[in-house]
PDB file of N, CA, C, O and CB in Angstrom:
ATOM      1  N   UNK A   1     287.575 141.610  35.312  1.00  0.00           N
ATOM      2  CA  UNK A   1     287.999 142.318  34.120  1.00  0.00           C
ATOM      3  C   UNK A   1     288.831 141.399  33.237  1.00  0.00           C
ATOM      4  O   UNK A   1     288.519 141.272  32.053  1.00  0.00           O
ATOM      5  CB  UNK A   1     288.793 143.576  34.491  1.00  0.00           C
ATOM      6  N   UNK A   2     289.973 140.689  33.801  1.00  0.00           N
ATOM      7  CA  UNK A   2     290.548 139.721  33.026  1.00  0.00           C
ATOM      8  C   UNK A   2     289.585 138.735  32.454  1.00  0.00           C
ATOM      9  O   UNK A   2     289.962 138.342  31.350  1.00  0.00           O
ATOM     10  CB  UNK A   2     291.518 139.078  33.770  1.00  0.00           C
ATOM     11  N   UNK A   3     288.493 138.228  32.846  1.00  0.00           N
ATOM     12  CA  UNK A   3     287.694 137.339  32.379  1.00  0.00           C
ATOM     13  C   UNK A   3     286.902 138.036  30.915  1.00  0.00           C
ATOM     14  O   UNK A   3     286.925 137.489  29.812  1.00  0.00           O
ATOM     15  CB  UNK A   3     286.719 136.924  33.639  1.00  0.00           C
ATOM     16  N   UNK A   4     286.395 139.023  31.146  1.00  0.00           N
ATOM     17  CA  UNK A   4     285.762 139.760  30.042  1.00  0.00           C
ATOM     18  C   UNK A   4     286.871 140.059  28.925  1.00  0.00           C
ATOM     19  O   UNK A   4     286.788 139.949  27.702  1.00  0.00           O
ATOM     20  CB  UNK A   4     285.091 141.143  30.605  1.00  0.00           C
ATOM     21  N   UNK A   5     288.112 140.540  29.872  1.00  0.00           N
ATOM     22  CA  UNK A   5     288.845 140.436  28.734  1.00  0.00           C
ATOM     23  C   UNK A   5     289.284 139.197  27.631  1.00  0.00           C
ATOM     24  O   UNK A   5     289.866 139.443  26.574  1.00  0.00           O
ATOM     25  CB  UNK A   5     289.778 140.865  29.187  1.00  0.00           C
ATOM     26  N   UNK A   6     288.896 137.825  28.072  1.00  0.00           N
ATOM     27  CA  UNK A   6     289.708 136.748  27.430  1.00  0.00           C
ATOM     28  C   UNK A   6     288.513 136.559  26.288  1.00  0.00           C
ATOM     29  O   UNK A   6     288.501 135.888  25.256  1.00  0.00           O
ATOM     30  CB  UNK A   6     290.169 135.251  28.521  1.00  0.00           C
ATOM     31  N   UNK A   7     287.476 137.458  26.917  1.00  0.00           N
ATOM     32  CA  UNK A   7     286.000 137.053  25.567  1.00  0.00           C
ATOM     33  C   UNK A   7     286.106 138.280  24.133  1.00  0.00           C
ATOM     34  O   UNK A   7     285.941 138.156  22.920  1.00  0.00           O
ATOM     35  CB  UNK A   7     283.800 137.476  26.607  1.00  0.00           C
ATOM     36  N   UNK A   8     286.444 139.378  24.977  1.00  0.00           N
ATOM     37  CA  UNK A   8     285.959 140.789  24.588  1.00  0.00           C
ATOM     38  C   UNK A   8     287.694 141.217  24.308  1.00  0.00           C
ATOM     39  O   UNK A   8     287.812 141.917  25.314  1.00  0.00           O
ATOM     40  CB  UNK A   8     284.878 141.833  26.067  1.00  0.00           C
ATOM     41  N   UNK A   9     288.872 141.265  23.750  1.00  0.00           N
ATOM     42  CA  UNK A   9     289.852 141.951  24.048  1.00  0.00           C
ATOM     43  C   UNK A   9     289.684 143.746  23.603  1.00  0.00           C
ATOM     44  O   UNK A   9     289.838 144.738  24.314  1.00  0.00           O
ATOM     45  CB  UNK A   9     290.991 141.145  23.366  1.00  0.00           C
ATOM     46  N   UNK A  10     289.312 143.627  22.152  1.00  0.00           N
ATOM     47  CA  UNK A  10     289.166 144.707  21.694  1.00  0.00           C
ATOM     48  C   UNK A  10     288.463 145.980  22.678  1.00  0.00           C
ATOM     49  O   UNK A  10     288.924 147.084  22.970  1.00  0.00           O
ATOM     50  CB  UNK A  10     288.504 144.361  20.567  1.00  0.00           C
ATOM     51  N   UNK A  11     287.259 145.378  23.017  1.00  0.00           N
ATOM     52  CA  UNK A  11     286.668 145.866  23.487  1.00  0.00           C
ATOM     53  C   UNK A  11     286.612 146.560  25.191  1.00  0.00           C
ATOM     54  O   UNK A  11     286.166 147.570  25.736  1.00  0.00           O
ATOM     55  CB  UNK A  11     286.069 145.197  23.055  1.00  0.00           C
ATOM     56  N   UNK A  12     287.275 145.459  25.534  1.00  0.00           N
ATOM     57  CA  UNK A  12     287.659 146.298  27.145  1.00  0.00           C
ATOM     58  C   UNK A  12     288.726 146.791  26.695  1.00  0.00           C
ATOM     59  O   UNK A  12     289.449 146.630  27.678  1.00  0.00           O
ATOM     60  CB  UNK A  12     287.983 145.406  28.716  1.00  0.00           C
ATOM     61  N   UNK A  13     289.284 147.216  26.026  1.00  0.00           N
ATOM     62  CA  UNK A  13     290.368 147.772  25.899  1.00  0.00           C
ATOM     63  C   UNK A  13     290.170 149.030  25.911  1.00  0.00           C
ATOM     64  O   UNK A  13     290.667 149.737  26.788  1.00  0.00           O
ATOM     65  CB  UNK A  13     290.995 147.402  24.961  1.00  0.00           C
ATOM     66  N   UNK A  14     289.322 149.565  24.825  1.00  0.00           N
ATOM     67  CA  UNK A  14     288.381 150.780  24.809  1.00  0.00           C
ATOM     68  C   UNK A  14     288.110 151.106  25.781  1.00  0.00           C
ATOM     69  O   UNK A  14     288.550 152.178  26.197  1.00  0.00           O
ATOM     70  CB  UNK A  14     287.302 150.758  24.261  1.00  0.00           C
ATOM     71  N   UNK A  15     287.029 150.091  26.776  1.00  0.00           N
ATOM     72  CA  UNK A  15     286.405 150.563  27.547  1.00  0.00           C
ATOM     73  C   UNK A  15     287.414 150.941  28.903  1.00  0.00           C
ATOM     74  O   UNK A  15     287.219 152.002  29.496  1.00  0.00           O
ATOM     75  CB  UNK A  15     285.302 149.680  27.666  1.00  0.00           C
ATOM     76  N   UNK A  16     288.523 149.977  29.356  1.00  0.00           N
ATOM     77  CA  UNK A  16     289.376 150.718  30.236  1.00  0.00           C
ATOM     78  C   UNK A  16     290.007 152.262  29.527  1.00  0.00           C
ATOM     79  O   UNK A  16     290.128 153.256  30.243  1.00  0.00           O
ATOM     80  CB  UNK A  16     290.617 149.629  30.623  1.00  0.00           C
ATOM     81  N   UNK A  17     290.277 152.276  28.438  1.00  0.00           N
ATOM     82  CA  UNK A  17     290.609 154.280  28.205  1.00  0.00           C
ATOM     83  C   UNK A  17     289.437 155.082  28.717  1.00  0.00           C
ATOM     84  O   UNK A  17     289.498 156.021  29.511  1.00  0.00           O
ATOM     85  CB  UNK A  17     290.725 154.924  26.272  1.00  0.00           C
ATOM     86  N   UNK A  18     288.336 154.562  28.135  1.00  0.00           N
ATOM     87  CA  UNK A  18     286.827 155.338  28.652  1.00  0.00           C
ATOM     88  C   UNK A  18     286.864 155.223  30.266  1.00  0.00           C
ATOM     89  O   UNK A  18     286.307 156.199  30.768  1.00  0.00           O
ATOM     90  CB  UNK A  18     285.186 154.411  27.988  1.00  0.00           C
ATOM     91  N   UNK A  19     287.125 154.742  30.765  1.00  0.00           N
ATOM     92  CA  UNK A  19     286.912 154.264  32.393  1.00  0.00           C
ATOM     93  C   UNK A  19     288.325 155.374  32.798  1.00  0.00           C
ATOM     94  O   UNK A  19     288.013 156.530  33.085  1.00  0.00           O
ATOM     95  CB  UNK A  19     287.194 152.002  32.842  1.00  0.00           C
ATOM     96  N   UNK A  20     289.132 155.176  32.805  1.00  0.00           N
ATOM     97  CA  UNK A  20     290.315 155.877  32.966  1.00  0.00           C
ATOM     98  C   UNK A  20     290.269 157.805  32.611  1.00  0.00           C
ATOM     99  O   UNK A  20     290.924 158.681  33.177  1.00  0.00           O
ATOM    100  CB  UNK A  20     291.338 154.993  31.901  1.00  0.00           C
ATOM    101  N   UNK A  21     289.357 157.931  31.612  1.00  0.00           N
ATOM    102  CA  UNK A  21     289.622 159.198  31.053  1.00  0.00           C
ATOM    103  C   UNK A  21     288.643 160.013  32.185  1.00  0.00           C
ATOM    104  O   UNK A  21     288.950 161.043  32.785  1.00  0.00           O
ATOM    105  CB  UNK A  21     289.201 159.334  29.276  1.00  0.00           C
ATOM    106  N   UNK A  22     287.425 159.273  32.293  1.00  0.00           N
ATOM    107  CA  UNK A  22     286.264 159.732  33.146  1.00  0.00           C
ATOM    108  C   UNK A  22     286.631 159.863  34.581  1.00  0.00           C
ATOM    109  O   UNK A  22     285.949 160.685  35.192  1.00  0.00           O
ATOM    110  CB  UNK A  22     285.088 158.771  33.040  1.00  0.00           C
ATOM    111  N   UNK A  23     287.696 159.144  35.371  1.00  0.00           N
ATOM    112  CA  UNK A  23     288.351 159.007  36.025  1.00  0.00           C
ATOM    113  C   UNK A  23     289.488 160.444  36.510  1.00  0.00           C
ATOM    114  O   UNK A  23     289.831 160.862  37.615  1.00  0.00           O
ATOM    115  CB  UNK A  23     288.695 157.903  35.496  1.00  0.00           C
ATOM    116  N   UNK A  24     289.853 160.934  34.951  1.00  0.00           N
ATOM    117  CA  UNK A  24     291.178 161.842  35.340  1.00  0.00           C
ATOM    118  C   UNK A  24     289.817 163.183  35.004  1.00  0.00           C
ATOM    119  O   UNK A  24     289.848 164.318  35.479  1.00  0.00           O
ATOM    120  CB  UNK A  24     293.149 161.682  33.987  1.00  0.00           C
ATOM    121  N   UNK A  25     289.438 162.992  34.683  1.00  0.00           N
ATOM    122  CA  UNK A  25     288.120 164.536  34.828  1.00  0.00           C
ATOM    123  C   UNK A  25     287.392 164.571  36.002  1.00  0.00           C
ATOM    124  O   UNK A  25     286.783 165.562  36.405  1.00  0.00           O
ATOM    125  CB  UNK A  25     286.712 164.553  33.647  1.00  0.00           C
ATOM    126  N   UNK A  26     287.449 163.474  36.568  1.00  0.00           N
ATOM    127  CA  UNK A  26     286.767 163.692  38.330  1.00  0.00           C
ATOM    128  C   UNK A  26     285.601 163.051  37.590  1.00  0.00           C
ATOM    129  O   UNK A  26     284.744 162.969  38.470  1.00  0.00           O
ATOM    130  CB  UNK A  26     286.446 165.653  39.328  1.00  0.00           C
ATOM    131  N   UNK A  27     285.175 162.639  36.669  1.00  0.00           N
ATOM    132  CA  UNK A  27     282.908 162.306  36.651  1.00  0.00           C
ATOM    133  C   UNK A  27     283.160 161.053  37.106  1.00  0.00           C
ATOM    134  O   UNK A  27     282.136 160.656  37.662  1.00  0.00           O
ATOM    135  CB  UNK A  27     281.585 162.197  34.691  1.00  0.00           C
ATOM    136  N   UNK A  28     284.228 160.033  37.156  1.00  0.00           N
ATOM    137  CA  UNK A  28     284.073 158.793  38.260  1.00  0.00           C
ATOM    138  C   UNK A  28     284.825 158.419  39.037  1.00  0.00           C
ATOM    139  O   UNK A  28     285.931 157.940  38.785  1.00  0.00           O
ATOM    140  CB  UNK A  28     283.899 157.737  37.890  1.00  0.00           C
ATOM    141  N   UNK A  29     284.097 158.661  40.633  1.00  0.00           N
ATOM    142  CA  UNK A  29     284.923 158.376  41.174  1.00  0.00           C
ATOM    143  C   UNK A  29     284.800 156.849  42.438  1.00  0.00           C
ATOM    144  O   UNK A  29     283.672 156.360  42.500  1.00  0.00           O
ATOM    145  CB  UNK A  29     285.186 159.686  41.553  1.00  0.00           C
ATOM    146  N   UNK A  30     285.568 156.385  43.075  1.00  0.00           N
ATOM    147  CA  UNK A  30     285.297 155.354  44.506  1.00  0.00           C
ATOM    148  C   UNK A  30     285.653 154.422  43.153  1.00  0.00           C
ATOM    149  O   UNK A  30     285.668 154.635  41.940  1.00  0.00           O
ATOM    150  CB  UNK A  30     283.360 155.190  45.689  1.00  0.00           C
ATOM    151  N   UNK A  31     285.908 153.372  43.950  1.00  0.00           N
ATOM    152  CA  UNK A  31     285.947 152.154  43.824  1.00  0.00           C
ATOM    153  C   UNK A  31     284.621 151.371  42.767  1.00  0.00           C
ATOM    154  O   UNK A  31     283.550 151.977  42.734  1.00  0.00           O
ATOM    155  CB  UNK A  31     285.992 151.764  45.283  1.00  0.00           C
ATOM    156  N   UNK A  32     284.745 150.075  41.955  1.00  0.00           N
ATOM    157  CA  UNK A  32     283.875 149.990  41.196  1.00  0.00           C
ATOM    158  C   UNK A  32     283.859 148.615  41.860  1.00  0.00           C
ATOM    159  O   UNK A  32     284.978 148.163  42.100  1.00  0.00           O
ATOM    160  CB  UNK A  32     284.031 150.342  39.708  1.00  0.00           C
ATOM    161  N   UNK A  33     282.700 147.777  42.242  1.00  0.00           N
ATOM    162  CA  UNK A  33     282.702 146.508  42.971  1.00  0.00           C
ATOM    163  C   UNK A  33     282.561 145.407  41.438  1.00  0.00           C
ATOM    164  O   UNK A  33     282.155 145.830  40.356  1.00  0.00           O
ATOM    165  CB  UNK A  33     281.178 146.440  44.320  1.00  0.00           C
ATOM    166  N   UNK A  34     282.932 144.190  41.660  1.00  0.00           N
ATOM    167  CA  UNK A  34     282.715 143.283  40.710  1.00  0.00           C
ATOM    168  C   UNK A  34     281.297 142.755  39.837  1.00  0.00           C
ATOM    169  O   UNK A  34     281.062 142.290  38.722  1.00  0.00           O
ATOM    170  CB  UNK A  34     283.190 142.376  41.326  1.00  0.00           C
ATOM    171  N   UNK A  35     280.699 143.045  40.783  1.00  0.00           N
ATOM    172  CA  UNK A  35     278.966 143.083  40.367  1.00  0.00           C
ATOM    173  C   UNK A  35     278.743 143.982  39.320  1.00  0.00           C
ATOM    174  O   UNK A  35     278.448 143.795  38.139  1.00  0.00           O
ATOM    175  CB  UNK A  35     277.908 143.622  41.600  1.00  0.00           C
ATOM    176  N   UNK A  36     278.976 145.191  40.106  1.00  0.00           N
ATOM    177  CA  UNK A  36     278.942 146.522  39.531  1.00  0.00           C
ATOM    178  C   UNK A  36     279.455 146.133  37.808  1.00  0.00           C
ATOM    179  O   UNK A  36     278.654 145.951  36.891  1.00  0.00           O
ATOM    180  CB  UNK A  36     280.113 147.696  40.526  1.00  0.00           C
ATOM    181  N   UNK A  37     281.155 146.059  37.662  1.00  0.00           N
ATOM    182  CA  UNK A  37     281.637 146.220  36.569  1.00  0.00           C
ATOM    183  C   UNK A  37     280.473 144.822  35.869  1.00  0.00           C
ATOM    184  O   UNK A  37     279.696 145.054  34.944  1.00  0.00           O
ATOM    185  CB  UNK A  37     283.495 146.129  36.610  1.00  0.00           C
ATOM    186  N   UNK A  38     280.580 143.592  36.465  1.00  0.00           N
ATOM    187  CA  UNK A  38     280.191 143.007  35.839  1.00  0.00           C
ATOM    188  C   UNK A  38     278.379 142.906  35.206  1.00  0.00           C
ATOM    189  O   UNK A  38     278.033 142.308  34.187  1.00  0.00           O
ATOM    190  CB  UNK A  38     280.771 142.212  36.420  1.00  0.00           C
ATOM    191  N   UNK A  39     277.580 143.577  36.037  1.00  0.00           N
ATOM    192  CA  UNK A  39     276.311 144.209  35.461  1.00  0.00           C
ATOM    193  C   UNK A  39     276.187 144.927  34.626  1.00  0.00           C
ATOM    194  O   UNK A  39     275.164 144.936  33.942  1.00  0.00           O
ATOM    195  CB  UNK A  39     275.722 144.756  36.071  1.00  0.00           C
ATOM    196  N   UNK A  40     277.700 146.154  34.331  1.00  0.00           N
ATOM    197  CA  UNK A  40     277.391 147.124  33.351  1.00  0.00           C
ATOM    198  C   UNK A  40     277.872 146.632  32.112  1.00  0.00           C
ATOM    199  O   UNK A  40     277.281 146.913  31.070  1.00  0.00           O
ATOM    200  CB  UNK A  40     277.937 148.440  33.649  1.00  0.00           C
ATOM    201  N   UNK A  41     279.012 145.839  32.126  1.00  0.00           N
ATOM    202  CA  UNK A  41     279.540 144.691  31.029  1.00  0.00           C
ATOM    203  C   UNK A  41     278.229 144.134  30.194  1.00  0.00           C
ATOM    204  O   UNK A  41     278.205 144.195  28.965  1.00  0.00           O
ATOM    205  CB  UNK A  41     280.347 143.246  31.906  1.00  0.00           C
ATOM    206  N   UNK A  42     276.965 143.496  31.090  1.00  0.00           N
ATOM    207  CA  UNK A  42     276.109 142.918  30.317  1.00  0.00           C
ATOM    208  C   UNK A  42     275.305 143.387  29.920  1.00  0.00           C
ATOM    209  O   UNK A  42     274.515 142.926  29.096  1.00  0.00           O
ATOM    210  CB  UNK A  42     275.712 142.173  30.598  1.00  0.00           C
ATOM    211  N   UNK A  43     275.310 144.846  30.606  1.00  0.00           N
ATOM    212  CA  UNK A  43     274.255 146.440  29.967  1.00  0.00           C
ATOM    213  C   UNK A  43     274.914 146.345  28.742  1.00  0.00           C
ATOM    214  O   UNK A  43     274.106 146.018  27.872  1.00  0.00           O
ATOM    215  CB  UNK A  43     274.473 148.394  30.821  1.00  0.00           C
ATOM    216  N   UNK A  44     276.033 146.494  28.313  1.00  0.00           N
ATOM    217  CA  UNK A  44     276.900 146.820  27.063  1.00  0.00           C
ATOM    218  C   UNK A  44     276.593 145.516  26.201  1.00  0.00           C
ATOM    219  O   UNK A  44     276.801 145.739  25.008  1.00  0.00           O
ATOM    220  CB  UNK A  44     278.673 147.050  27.419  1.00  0.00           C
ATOM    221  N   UNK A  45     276.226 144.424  26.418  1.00  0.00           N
ATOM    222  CA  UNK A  45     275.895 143.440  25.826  1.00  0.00           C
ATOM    223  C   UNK A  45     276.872 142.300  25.692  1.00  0.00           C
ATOM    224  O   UNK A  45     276.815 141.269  25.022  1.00  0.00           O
ATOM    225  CB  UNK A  45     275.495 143.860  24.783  1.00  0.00           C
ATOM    226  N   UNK A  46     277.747 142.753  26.483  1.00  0.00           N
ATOM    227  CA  UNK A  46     279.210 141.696  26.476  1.00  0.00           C
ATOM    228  C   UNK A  46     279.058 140.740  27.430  1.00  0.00           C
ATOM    229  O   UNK A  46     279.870 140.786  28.355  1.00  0.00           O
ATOM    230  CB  UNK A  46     280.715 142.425  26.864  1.00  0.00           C
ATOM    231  N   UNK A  47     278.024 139.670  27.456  1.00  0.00           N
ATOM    232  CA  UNK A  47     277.811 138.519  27.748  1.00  0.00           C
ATOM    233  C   UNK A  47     279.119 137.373  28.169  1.00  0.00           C
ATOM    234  O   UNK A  47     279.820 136.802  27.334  1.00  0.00           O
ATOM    235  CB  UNK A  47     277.071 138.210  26.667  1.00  0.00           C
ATOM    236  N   UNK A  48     279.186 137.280  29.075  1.00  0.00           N
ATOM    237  CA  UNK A  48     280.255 135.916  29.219  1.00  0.00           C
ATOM    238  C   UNK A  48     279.842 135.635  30.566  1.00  0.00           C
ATOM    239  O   UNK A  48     279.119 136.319  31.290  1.00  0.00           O
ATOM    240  CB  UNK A  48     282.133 136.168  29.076  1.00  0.00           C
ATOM    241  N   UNK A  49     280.655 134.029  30.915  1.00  0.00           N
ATOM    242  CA  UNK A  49     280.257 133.208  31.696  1.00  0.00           C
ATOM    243  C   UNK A  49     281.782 133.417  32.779  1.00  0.00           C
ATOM    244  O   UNK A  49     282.956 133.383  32.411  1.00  0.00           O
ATOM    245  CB  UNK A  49     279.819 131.682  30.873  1.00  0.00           C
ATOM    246  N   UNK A  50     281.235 133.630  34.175  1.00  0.00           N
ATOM    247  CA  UNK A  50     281.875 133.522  35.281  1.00  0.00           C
ATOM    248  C   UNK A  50     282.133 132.124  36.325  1.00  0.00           C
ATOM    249  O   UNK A  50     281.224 131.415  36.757  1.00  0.00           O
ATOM    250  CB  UNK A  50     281.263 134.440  35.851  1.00  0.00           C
ATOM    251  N   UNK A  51     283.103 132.000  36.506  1.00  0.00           N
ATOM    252  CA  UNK A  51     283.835 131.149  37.369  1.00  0.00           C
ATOM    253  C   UNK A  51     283.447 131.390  38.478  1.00  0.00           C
ATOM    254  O   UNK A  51     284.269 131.985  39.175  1.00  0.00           O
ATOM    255  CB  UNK A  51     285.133 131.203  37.350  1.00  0.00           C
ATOM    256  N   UNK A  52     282.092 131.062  39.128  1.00  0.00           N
ATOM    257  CA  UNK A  52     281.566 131.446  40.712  1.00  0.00           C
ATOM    258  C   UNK A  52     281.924 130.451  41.811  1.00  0.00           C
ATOM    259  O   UNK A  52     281.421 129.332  41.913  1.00  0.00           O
ATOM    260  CB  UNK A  52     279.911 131.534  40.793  1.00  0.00           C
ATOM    261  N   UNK A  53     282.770 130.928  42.556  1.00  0.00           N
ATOM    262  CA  UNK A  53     282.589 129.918  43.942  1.00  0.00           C
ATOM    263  C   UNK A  53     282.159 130.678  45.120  1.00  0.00           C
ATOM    264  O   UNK A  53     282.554 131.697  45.686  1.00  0.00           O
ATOM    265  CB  UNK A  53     284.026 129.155  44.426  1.00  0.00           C
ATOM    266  N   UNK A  54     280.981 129.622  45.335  1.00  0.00           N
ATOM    267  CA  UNK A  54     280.516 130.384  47.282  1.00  0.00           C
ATOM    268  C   UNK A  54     281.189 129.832  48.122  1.00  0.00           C
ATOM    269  O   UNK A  54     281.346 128.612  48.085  1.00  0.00           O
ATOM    270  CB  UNK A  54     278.889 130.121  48.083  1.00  0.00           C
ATOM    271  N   UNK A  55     281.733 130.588  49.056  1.00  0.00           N
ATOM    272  CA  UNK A  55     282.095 129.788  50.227  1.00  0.00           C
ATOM    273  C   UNK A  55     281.330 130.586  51.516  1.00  0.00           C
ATOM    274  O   UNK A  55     280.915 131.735  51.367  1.00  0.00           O
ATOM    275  CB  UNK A  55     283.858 129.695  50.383  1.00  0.00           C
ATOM    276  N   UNK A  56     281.249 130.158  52.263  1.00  0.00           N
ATOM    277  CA  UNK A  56     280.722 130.091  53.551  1.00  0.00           C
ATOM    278  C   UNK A  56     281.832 130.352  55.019  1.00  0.00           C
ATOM    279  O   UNK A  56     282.533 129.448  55.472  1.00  0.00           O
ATOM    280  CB  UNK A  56     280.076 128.626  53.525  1.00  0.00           C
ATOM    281  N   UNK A  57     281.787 131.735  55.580  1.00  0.00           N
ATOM    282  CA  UNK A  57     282.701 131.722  56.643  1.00  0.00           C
ATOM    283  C   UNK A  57     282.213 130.945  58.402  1.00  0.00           C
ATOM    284  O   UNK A  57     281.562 131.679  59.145  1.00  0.00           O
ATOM    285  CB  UNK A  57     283.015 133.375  56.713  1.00  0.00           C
ATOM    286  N   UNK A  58     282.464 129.967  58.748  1.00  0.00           N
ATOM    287  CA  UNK A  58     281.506 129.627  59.818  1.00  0.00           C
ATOM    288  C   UNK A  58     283.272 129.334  60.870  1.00  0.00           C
ATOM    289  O   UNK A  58     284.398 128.946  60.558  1.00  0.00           O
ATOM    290  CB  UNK A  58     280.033 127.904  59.344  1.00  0.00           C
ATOM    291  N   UNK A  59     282.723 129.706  61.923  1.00  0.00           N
ATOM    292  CA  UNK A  59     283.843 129.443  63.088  1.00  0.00           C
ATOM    293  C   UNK A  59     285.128 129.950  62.619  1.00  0.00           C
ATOM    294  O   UNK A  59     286.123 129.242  62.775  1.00  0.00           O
ATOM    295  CB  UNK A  59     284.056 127.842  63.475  1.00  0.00           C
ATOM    296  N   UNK A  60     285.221 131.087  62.067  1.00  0.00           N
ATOM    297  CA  UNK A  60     286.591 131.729  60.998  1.00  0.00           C
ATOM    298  C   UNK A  60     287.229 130.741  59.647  1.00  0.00           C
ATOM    299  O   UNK A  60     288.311 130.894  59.081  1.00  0.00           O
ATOM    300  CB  UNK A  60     288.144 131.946  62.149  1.00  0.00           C
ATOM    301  N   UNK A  61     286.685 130.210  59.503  1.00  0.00           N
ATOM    302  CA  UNK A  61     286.769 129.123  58.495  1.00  0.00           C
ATOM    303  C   UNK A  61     286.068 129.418  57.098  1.00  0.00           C
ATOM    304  O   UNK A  61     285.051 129.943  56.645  1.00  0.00           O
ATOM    305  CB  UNK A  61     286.136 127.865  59.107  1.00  0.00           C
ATOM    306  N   UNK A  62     287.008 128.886  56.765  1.00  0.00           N
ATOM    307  CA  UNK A  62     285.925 129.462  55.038  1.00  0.00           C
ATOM    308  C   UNK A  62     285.538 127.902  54.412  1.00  0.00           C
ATOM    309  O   UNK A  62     286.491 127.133  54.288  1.00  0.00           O
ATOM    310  CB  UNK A  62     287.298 130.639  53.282  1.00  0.00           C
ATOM    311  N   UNK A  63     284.626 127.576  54.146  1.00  0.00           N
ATOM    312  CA  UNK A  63     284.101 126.666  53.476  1.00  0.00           C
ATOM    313  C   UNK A  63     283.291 126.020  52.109  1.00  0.00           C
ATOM    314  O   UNK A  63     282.113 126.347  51.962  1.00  0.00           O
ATOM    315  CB  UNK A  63     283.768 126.600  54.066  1.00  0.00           C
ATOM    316  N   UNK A  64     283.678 125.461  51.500  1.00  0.00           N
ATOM    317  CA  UNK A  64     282.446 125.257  50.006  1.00  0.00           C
ATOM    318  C   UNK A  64     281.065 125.076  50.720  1.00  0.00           C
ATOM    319  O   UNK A  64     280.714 124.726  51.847  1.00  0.00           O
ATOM    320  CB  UNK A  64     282.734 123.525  48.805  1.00  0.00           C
ATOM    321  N   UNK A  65     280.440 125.467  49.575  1.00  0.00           N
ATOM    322  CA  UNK A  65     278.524 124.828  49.881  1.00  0.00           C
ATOM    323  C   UNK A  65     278.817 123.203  50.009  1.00  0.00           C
ATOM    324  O   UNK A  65     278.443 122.510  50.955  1.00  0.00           O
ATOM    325  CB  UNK A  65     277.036 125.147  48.062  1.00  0.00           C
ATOM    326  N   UNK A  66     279.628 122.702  48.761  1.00  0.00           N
ATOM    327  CA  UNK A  66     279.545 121.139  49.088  1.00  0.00           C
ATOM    328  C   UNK A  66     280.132 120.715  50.433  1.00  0.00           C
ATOM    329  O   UNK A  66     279.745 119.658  50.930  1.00  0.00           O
ATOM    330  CB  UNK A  66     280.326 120.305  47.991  1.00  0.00           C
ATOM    331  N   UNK A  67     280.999 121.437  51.024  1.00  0.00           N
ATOM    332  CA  UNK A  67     281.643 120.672  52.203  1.00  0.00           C
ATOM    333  C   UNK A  67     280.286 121.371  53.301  1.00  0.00           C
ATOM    334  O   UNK A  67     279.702 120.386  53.753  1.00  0.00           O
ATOM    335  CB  UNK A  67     283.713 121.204  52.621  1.00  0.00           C
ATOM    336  N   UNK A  68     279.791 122.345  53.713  1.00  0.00           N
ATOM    337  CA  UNK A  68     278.857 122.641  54.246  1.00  0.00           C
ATOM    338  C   UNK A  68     277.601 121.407  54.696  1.00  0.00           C
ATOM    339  O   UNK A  68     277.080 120.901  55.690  1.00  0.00           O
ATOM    340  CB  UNK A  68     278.545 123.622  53.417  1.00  0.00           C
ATOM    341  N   UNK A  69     277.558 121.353  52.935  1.00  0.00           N
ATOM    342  CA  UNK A  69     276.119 120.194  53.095  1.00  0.00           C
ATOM    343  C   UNK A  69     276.657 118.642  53.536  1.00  0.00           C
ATOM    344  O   UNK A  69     275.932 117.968  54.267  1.00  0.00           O
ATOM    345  CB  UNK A  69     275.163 119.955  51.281  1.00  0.00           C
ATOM    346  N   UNK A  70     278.057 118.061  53.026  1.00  0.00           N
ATOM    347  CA  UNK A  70     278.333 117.005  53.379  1.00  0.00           C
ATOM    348  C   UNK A  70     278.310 116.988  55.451  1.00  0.00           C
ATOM    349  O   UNK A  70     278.124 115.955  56.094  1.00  0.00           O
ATOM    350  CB  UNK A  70     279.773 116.753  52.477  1.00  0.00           C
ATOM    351  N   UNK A  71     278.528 118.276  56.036  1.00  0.00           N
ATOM    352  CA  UNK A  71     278.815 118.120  57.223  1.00  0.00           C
ATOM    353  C   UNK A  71     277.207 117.913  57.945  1.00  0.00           C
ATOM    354  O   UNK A  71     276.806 117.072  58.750  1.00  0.00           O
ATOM    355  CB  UNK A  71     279.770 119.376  57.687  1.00  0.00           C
ATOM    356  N   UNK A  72     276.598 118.920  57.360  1.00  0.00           N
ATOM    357  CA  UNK A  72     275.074 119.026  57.643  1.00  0.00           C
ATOM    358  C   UNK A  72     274.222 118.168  57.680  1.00  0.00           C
ATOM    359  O   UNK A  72     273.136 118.082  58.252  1.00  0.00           O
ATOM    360  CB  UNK A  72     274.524 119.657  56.971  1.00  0.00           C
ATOM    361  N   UNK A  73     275.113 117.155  56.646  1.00  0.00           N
ATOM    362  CA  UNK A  73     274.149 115.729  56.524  1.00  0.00           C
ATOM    363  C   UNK A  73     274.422 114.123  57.267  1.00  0.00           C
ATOM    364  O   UNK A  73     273.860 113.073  57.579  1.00  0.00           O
ATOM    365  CB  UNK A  73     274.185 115.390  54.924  1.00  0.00           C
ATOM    366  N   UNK A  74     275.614 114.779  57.268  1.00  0.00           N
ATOM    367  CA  UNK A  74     276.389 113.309  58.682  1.00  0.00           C
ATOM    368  C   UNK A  74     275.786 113.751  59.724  1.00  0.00           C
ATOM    369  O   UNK A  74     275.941 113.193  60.811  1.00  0.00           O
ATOM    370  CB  UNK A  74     278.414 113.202  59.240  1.00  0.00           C
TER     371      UNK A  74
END
């Protein structure tokens, strides 16, 4: 949400009252996952670019793809 917000201010602004109001009437309810918000963001046409990192949990460890492949390949 902060990310959309640094593109969109006006506009999530709105859209958190709309999110909030639908919220205190009961029509939405649970938790909204990041996908989620961020799929319906680009339904709305509010396009922006995300900061993605994968990591990888192996042996309780969390890891990058790059450190993954550097190990995979020694």
């Amino acid at each position: 949400m902060e990310t959309a917000r640094r593109y969109y201010p006006a506009e999530i602004e709105r859209l958190e009252s709309s999110i909030a109001s639908l919220i205190g009437e009961g029509r939405l309810r649970g938790p909204i996952s990041g996908e989620e918000l961020y799929s319906f963001l680009r339904r709305l046409g509010l396009a922006f670019s995300m900061d993605v990192k994968i990591r990888i949990k192996e042996h309780g460890e969390l890891k990058s793809i790059e450190e993954k492949f550097r190990q995979s390949s020694s």
